[in-house]
C-alpha positions as CSV (number, residue, x, y, z in Angstrom):
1,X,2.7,13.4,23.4
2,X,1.5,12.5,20.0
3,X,3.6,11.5,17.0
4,X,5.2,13.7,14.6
5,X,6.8,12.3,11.4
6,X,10.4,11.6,10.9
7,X,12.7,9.3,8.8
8,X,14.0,6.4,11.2
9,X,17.8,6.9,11.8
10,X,18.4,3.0,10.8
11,X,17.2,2.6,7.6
12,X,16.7,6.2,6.8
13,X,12.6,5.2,5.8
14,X,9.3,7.5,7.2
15,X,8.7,6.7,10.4
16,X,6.8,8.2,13.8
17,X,8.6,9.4,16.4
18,X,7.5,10.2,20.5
19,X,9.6,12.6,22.5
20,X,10.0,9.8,26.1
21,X,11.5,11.5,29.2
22,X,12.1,8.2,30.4
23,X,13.9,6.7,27.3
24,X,15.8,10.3,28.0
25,X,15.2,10.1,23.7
26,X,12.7,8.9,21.1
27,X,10.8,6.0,20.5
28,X,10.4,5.1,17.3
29,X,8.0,3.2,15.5
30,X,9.3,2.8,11.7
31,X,7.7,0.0,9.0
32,X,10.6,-1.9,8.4
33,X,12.7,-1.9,11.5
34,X,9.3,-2.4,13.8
35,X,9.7,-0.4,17.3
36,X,12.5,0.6,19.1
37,X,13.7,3.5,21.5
38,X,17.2,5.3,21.3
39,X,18.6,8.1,23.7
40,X,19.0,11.1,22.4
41,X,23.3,10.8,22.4
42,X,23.4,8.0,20.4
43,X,20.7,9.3,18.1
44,X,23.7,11.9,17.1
45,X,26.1,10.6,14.8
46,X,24.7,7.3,14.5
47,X,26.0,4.6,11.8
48,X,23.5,1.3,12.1
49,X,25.1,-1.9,10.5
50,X,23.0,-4.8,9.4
51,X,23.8,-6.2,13.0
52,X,22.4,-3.3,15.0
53,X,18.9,-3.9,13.2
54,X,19.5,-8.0,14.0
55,X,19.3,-7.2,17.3
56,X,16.6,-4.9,17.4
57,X,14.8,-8.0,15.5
58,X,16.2,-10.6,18.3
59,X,15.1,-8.4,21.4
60,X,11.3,-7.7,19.6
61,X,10.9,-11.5,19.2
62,X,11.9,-12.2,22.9
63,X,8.6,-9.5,23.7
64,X,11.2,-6.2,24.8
65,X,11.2,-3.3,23.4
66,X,15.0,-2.2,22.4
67,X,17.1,0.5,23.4
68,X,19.7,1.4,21.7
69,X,22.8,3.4,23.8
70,X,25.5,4.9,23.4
71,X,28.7,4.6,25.8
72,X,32.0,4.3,26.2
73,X,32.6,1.7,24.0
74,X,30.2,3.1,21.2
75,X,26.6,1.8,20.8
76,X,25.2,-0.5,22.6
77,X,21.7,-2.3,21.9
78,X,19.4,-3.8,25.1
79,X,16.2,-4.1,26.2
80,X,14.7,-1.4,27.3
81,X,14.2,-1.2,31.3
82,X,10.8,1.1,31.2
């Protein structure tokens, strides 16, 4: 699939975003929170906080890509398993 255009739902900035069936989501590629993939039911109704783009910046500089969840407890951030 190619990229269409769309404002990251961290920071709020222009970003790209891929449909991924496997992600069940997006990946997003944005300039200032870097790369990252989020499932489509956390991608509704989601607040980021300073730490929820901390970890995105901890799991890139470990070499995974993140994922960010949602689930019972609310949102969760991880590496991705893809």
């Amino acid at each position: 699939m190619l990229p269409e255009p769309a404002n990251c739902p961290l920071c709020g900035a222009a970003a790209e975003r891929i449909r991924s069936s496997q992600l069940r989501g997006f990946r997003y590629t944005c300039p200032s929170c870097g790369s990252f993939g989020i499932e489509s039911a956390a991608l509704a109704g989601l607040i980021a906080s300073a730490s929820t783009r901390q970890d995105l910046a901890r799991l890139r500089a470990f070499g995974h890509l993140p994922l960010i969840q949602r689930d019972k407890q609310g949102i969760r951030v991880g590496p991705c398993r893809v």
